[in-house]
C-alpha positions as CSV (number, residue, x, y, z in Angstrom):
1,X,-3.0,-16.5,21.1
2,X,-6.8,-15.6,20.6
3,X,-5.7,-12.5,18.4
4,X,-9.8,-11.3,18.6
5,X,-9.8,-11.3,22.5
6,X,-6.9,-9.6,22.3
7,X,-7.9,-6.8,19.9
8,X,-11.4,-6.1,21.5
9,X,-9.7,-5.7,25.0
10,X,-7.1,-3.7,23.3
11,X,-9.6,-1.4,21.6
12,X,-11.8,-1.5,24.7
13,X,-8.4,0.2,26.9
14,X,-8.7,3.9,27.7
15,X,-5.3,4.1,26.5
16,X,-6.5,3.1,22.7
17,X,-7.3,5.7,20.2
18,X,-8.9,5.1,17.1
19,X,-11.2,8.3,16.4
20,X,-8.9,11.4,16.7
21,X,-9.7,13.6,19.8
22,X,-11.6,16.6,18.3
23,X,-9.0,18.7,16.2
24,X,-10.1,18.3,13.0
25,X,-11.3,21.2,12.0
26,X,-8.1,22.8,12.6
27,X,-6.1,20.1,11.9
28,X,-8.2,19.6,8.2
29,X,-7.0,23.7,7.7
30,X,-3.1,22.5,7.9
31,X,-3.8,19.4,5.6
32,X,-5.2,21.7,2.9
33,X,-2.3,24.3,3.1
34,X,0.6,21.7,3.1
35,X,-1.0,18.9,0.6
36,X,-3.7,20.4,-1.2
37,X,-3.6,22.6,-4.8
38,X,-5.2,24.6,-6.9
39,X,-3.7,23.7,-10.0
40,X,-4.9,20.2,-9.5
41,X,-8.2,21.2,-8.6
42,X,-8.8,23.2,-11.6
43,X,-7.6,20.6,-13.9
44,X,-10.0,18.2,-12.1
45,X,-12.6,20.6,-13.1
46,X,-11.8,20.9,-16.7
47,X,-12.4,17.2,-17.9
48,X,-9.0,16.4,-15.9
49,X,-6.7,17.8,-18.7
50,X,-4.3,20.6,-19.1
51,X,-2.5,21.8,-22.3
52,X,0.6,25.0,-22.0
53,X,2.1,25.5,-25.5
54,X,2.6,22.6,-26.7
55,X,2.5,20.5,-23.7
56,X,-1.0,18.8,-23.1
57,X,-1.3,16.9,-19.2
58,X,-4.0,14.1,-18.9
59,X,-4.5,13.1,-15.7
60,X,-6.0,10.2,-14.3
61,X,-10.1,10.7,-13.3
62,X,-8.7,8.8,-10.0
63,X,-5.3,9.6,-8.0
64,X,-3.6,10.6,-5.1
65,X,-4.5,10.7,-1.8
66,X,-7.5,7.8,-1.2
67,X,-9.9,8.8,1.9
68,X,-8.0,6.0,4.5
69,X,-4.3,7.5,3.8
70,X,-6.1,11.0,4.3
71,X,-7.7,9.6,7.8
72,X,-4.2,8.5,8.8
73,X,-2.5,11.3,8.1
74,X,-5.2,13.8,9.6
75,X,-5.1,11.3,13.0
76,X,-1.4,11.5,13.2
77,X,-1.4,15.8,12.8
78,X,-4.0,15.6,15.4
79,X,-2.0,13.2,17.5
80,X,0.4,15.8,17.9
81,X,-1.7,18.5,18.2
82,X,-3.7,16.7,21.0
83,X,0.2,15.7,23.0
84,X,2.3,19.1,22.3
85,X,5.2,17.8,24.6
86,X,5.0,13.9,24.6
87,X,7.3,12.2,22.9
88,X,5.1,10.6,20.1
89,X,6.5,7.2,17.9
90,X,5.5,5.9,14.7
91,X,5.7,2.2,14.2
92,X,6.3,2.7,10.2
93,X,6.0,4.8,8.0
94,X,2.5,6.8,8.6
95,X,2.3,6.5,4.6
96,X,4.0,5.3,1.9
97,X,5.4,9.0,1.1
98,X,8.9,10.6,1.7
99,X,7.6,14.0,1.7
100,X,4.1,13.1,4.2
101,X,6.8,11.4,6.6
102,X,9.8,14.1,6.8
103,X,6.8,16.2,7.5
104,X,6.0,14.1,10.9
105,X,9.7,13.9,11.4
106,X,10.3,18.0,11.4
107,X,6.8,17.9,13.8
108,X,9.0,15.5,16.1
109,X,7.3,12.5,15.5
110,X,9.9,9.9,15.5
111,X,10.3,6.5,13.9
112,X,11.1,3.2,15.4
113,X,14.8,2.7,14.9
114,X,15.8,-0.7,12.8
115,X,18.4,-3.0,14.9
116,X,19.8,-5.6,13.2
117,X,17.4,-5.9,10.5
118,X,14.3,-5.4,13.0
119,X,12.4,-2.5,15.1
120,X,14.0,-2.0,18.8
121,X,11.0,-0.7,20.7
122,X,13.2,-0.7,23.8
123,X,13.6,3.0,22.9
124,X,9.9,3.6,24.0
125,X,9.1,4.2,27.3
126,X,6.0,3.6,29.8
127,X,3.2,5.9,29.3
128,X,4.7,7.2,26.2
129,X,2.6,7.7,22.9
130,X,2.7,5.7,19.9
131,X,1.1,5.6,16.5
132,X,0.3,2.7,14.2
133,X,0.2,3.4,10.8
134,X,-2.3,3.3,8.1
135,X,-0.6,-0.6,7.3
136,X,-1.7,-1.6,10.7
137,X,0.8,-3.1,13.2
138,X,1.3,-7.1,14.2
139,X,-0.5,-8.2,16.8
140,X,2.8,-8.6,18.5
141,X,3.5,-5.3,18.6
142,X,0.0,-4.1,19.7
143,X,0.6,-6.1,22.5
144,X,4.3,-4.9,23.1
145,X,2.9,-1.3,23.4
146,X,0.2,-2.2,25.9
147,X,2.0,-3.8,28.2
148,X,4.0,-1.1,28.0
149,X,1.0,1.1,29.0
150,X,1.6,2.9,26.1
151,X,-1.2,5.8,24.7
152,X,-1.6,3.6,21.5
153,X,-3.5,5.8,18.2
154,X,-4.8,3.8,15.9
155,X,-4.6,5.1,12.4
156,X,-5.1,1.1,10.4
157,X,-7.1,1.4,7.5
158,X,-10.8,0.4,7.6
159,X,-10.2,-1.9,4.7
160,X,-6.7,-3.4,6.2
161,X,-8.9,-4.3,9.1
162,X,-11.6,-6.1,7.0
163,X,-8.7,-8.5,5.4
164,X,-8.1,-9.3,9.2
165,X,-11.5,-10.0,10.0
166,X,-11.5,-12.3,7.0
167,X,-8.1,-14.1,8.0
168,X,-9.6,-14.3,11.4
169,X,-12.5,-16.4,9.8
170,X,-10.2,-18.6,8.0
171,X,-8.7,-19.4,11.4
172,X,-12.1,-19.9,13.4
173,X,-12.9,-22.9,10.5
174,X,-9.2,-24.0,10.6
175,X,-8.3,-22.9,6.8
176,X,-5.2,-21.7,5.9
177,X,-4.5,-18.3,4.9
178,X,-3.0,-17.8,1.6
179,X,-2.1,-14.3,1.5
180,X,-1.9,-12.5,-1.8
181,X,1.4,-10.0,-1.1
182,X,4.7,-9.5,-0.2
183,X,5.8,-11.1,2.2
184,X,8.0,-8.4,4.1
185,X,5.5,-5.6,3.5
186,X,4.1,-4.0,6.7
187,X,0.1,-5.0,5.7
188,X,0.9,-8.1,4.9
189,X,3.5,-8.7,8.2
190,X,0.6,-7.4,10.4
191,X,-2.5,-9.6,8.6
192,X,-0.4,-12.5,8.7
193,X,0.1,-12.2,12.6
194,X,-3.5,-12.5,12.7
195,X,-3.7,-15.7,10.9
196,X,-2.8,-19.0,12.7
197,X,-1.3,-21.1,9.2
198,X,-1.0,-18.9,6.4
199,X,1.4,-18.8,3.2
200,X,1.9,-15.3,1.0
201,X,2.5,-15.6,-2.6
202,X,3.7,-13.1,-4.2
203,X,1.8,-13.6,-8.2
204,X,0.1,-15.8,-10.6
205,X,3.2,-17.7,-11.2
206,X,3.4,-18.8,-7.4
207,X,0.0,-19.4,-7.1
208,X,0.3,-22.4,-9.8
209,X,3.3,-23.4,-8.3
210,X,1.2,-24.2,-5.3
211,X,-2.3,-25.0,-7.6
212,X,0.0,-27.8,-8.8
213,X,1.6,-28.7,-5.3
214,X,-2.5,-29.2,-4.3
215,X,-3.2,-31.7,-7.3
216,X,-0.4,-33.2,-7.7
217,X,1.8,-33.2,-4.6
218,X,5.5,-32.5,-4.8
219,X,9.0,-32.0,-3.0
220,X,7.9,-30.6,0.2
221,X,11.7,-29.5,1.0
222,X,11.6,-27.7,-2.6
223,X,8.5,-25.7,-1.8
224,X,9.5,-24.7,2.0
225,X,13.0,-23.5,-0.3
226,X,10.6,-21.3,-2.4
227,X,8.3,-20.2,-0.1
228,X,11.3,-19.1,2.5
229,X,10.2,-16.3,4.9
230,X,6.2,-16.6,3.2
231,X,4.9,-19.1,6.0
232,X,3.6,-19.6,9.0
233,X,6.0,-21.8,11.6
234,X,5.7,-25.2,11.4
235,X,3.9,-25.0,7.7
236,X,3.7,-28.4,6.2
237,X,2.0,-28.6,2.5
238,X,1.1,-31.8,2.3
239,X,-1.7,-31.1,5.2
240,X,-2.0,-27.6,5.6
241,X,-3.4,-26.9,1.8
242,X,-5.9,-29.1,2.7
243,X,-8.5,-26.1,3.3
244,X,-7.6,-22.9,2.1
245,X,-9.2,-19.5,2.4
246,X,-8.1,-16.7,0.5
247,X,-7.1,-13.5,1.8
248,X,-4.9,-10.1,0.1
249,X,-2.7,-7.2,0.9
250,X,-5.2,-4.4,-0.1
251,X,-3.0,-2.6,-2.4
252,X,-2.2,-5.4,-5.1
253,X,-3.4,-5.6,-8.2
254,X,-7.1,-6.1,-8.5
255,X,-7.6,-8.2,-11.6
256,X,-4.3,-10.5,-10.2
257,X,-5.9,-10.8,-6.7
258,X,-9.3,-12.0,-8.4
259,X,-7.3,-14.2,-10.3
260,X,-5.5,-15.5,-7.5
261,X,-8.8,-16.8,-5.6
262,X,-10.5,-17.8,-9.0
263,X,-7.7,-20.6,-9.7
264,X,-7.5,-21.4,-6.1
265,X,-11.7,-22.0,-6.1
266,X,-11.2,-24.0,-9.2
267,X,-8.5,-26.3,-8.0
268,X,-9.9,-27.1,-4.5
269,X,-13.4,-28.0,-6.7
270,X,-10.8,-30.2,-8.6
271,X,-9.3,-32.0,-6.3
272,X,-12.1,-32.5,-3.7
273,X,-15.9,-32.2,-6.0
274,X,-17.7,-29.3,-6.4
275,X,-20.1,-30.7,-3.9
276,X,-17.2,-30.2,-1.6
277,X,-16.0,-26.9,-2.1
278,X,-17.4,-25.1,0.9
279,X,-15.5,-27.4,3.2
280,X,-12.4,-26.5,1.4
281,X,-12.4,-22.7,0.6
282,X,-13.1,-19.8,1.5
283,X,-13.1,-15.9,0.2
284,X,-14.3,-12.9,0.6
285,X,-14.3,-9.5,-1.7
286,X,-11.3,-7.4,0.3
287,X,-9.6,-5.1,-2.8
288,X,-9.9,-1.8,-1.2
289,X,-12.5,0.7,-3.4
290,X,-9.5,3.1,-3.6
291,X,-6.6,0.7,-5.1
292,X,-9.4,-0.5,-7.5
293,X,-10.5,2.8,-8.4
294,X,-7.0,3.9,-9.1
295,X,-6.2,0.9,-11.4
296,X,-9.3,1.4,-13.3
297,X,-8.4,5.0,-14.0
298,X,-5.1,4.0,-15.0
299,X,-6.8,1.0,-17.3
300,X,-8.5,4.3,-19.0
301,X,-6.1,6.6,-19.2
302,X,-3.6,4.3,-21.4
303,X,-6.0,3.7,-23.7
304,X,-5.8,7.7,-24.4
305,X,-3.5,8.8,-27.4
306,X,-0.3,9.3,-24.6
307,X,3.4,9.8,-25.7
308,X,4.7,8.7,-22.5
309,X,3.2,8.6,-18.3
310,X,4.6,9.4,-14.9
311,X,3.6,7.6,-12.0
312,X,4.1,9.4,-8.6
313,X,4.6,7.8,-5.3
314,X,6.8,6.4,-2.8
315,X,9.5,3.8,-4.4
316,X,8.0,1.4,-1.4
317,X,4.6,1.8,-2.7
318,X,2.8,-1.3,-3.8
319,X,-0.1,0.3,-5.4
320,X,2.2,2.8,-7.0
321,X,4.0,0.4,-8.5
322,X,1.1,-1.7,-10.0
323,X,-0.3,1.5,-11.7
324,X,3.5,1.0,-13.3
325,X,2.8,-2.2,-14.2
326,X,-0.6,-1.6,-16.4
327,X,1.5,1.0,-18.5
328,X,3.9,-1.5,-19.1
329,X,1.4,-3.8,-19.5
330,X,0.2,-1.3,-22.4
331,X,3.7,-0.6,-24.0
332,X,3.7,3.2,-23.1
333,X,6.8,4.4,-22.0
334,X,6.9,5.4,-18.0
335,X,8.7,6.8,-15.5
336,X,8.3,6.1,-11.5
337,X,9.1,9.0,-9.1
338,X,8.7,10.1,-5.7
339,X,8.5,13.5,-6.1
340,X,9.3,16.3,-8.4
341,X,12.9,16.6,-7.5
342,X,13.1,13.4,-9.7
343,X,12.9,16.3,-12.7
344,X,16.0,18.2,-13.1
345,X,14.3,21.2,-15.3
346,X,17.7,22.5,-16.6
347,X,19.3,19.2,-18.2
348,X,16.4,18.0,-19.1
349,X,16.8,14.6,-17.2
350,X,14.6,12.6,-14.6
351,X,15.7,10.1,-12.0
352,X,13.2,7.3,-11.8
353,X,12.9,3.8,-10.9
354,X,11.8,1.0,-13.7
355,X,10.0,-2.2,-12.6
356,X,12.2,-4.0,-10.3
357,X,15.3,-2.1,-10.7
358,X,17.0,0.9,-9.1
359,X,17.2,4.1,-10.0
360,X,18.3,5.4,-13.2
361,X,19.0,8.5,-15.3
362,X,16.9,9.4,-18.6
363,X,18.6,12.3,-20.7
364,X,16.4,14.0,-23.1
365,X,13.7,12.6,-21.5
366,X,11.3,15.2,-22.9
367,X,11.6,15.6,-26.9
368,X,10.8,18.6,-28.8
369,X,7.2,19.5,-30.5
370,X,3.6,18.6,-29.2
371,X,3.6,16.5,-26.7
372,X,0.7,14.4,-24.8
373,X,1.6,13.0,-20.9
374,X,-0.3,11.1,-18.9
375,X,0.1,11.5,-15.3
376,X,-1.3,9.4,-12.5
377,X,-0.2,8.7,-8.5
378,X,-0.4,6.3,-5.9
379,X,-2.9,6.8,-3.0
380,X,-0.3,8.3,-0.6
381,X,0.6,10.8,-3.0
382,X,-0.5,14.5,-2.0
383,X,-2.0,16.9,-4.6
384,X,0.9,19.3,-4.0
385,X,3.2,16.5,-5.2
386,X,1.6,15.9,-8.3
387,X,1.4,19.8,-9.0
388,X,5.2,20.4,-8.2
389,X,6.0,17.8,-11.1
390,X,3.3,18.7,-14.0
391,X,4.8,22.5,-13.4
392,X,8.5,21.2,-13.8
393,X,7.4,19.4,-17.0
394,X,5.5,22.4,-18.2
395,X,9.3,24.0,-17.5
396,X,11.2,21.6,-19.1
397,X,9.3,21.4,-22.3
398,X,9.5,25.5,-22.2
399,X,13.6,25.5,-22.5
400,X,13.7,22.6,-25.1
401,X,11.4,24.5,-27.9
């Protein structure tokens, strides 16, 4: 399929929305009473710290909500405002961000149901309207939903849509894409439908795996085992890591991305000549400003004087998750939640979720005496969030002492 015909005829339909239709001054009214706070803002404005008693907050000089998660969330309010009685779908989650999304849920903006492990669009009808998230949506779906004569709203990241300009690229030259990302995550299910051979690893410790598949062959049955689920159809590494571009899910980690494409640069000069290179990779800069921003905040922050940091955002949310990682990178104790309900004031206990693990209970979470906390969130992470759990920690502390 020639996915760039398909997406300029697509975007070219009356029926395709990609600017909002003229609410947002009252829609932007809405966003700043449910998402925004005070609090925050003021603590932005003092150096970005906070002390009560003897609790001080520092809080990273860049979090929360990045400007293509507040686009996506603005379009889908106005989406609604624009239809008041259509029945309006969401493909995903708008966001990764359980409060942002119950919120579209109570404004009767409903999900595509899951059937046996995948999305049954059969529940929408002709004419009917349907959003695509701020992830972006396969190219199979796009075209699901206009031939259904769907209203389709747009809401993809500018920077989602730059990785699949780049993947288209790869595809024009013939390269394969290797996709920095998971492989079942929305972004990366939706580039990779853009891509005509592609392969997604994961980290630095599958990239080598394939590195060393590119120098020095291997079992092919053993890395098709591996790679399960992370290919294109009919993917054969013997001749498809031939020429290779590089492409990434935006919301990985920055310095592992740039990693990623540095070892893949050097092998392909190793195996073919430098004088070759050109004919046998390919990248181009695609982090999004916003995750990188966020990590380099977070790269700050823990080098502050910190007893312990908590990381707010969605349990499904990948750039949530790296700022995780660079704390325990750092050896400072953290603790992952969704939401300030994670903090149970009188016990003195929080629910979070540890690297790669469910859910757990930490009692006594919050000692007694002076105490310094870092606190950062992901980019889908609203300012009222963030508020709600500083105050309960400012709570907590004031029972202990």
């Amino acid at each position: 399929m020639d996915t760039k015909t398909f997406k300029r005829t697509l975007q070219q339909s009356d029926n395709y929305h990609r600017k909002g239709f003229g609410h947002q001054e009252q829609v932007t009214a809405t966003l700043n009473q449910e998402y925004q706070s005070n609090l925050i803002q003021n603590i932005r404005q003092n150096n970005y710290q906070i002390t009560r008693e003897n609790v001080t907050i520092r809080l990273a000089e860049a979090f929360g909500f990045c400007w293509g998660v507040e686009r996506a969330v603005a379009m889908a309010y106005e989406t609604r405002t624009h239809f008041p009685q259509e029945k309006i779908w969401i493909t995903n989650e708008i966001i990764h961000n359980p409060s942002v999304n119950q919120r579209l849920k109570e404004m009767n903006v409903d999900f595509i149901p899951f059937k046996e492990g995948k999305k049954d669009f059969s529940v929408v009808n002709s004419n009917e309207v349907v959003i695509l998230p701020a992830f972006g949506a396969s190219v199979g779906e796009m075209q699901l939903l206009n031939d259904k004569n769907c209203t389709i709203v747009d809401t993809t990241c500018p920077w989602v849509s730059k990785v699949w300009n780049s993947v288209e690229k790869h595809k024009k030259r013939s390269y394969t894409s290797i996709i920095h990302g998971k492989y079942q995550h929305e972004e990366t299910v939706a580039t990779s439908s853009f891509a005509n051979i592609y392969l997604v690893v994961l980290n630095m410790e599958e990239a080598k795996y394939v590195s060393n598949y590119i120098l020095n062959g291997g079992d092919r049955t053993e890395f098709l085992t591996k790679f399960k689920n992370a290919y294109s159809e009919g993917f054969n590494p013997d001749t498809d890591l031939e020429r290779v571009g590089i492409a990434n899910q935006t919301t990985m980690l920055k310095s592992e991305t740039e990693a990623i494409g540095k070892l893949f640069e050097q092998t392909m000069m190793k195996k073919y000549n430098p004088t070759q290179l050109n004919e046998h990779f390919m990248s181009f800069n695609t982090i999004c400003d916003a995750t990188q921003e966020r990590q380099d905040a977070m790269l700050n922050l823990v080098k502050e004087k910190l007893d312990l940091i908590v990381v707010i955002g969605g349990f499904n949310s990948s750039n949530t998750t790296h700022l995780q990682e660079i704390s325990e990178e750092y050896n400072i104790p953290s603790y992952h939640i969704d939401s300030g309900d994670r903090i149970f004031v009188l016990d003195n206990k929080i629910e979070h979720k540890p690297l790669e693990t469910d859910l757990e209970i930490k009692n006594n979470w919050l000692g007694e005496g002076e105490i310094t906390i870092g606190v950062t969130s992901g980019a889908s992470t609203p300012d009222k969030v963030v508020e709600d759990v500083i105050e309960k920690i400012f709570a907590t502390k004031k029972l202990i002492n």
